[in-house]
C-alpha positions as CSV (number, residue, x, y, z in Angstrom):
1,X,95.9,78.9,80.8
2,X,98.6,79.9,83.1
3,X,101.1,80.2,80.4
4,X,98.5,82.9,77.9
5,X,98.3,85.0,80.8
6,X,102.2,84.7,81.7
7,X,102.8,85.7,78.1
8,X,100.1,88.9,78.4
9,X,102.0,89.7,81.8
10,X,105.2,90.1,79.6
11,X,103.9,91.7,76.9
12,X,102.2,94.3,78.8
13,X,105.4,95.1,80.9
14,X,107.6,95.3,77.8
15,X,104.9,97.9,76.5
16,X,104.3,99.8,79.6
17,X,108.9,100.0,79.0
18,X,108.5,101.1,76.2
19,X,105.7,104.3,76.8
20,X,108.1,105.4,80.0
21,X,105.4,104.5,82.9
22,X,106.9,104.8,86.1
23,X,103.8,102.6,87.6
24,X,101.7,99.6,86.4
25,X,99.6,97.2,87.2
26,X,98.6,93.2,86.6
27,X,96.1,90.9,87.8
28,X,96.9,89.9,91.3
29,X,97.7,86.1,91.3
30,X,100.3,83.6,93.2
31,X,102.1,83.3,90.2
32,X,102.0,86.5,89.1
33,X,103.3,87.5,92.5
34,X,106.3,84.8,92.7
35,X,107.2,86.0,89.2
36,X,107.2,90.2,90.1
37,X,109.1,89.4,93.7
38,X,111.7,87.7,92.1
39,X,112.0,90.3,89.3
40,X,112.3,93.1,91.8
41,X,115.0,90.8,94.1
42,X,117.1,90.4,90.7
43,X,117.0,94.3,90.4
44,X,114.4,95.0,87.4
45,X,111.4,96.1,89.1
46,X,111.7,99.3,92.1
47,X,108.6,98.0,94.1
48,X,105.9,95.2,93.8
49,X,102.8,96.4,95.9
50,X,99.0,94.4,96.3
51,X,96.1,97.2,96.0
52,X,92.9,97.3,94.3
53,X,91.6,99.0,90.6
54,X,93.2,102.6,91.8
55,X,96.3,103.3,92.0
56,X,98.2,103.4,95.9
57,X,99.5,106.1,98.0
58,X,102.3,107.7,96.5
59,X,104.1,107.7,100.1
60,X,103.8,103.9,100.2
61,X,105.5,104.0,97.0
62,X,108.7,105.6,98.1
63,X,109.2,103.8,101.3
64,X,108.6,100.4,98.8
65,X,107.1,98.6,102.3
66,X,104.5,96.0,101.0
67,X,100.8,96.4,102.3
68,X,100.4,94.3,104.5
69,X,97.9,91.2,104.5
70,X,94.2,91.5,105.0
71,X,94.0,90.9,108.6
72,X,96.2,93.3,109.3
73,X,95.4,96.3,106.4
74,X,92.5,97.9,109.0
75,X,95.6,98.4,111.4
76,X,97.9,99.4,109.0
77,X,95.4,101.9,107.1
78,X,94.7,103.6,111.0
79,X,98.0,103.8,111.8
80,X,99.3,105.4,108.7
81,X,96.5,108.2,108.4
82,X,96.9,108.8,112.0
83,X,97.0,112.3,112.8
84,X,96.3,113.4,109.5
85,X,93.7,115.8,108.5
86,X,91.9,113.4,106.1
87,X,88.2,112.5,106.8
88,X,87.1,109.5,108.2
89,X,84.8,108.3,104.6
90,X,88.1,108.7,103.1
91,X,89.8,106.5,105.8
92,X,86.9,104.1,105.7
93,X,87.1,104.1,101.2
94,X,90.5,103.3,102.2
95,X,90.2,100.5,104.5
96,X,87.1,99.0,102.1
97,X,89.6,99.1,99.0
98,X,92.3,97.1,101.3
99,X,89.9,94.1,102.7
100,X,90.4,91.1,100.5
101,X,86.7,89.4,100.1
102,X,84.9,87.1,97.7
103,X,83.3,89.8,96.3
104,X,85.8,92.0,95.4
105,X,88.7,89.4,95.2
106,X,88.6,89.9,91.2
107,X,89.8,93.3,91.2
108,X,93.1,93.0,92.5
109,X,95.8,94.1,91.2
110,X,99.7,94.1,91.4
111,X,101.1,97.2,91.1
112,X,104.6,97.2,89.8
113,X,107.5,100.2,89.6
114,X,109.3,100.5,86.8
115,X,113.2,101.4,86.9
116,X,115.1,103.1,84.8
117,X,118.7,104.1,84.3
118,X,120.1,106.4,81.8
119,X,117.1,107.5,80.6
120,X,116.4,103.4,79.4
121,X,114.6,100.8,81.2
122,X,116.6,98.3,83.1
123,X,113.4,95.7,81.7
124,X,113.6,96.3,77.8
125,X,113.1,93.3,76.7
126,X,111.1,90.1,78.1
127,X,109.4,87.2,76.7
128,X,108.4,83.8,77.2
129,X,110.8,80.7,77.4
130,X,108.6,78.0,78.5
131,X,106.1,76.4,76.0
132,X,103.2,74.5,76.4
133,X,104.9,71.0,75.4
134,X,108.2,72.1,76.7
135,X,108.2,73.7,80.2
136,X,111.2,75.2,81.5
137,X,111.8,76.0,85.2
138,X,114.1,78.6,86.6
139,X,115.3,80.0,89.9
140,X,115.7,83.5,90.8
141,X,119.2,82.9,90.6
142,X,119.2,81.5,87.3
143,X,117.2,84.4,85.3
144,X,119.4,87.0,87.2
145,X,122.4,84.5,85.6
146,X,121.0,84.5,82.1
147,X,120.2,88.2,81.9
148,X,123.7,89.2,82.8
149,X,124.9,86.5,79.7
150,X,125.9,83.8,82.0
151,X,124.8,80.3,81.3
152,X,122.2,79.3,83.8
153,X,122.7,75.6,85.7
């Protein structure tokens, strides 16, 4: 199962290339996660964020800090709308959307930043490897090594 929604992962960021979106998002999973970091620490994504179904603050975007963990998004979330003119329901919506529970655990999302240079997208092209019968493991290192037209190993 982990391998069908690898491959839709792929897929949906060679699409999401290929219409020019600056900003996208994926089902939040480990995997999914370990996949994105090491895609943004090999230079093909700008930022790798955890948020719910909407979108995040644009300003989070350009500093590209993560959000924090649960236990600490309540602080975070006060902190950074500290001194601001926004309403407290907004603050509250705000903190609601950040708490991880059971109930809401299903809507997370991974929001990913695009990059672009020259006008094309540094990640043109991507697509799966590993097969079901034949798994194939890679470091971060070795994908970055491959990419570039080196052999991997």
């Amino acid at each position: 199962m982990s391998l069908v929604n690898l491959s839709h992962v792929c897929s949906h960021l060679q699409n999401a290339s290929k219409a020019r979106l600056g900003l996208t998002s994926i089902p939040s999973t480990k995997l999914h996660l370990s996949i994105c970091l090491n895609l943004q620490k090999q230079g093909f994504l700008s930022t790798v964020l955890r948020g719910g179904p909407s979108p995040p603050d644009t300003s989070t975007l350009h500093t590209g800090e993560p959000l924090p963990a649960s236990a600490d998004a309540v602080s975070y979330l006060r902190t950074a709308h500290e001194g601001s003119n926004s309403a407290d329901a907004h603050l509250e919506a705000l903190v609601e959307e950040a708490t991880v529970t059971q109930e809401n655990v299903a809507t997370r999302r991974l929001w990913l930043g695009l990059k672009y240079w020259n006008s094309q997208p540094v990640l043109s092209e991507m697509k799966m490897v590993s097969k079901p019968k034949q798994r194939i493991r890679l470091s971060s290192l070795d994908i970055g090594r491959i990419v570039r037209g080196r052999e991997a190993g």
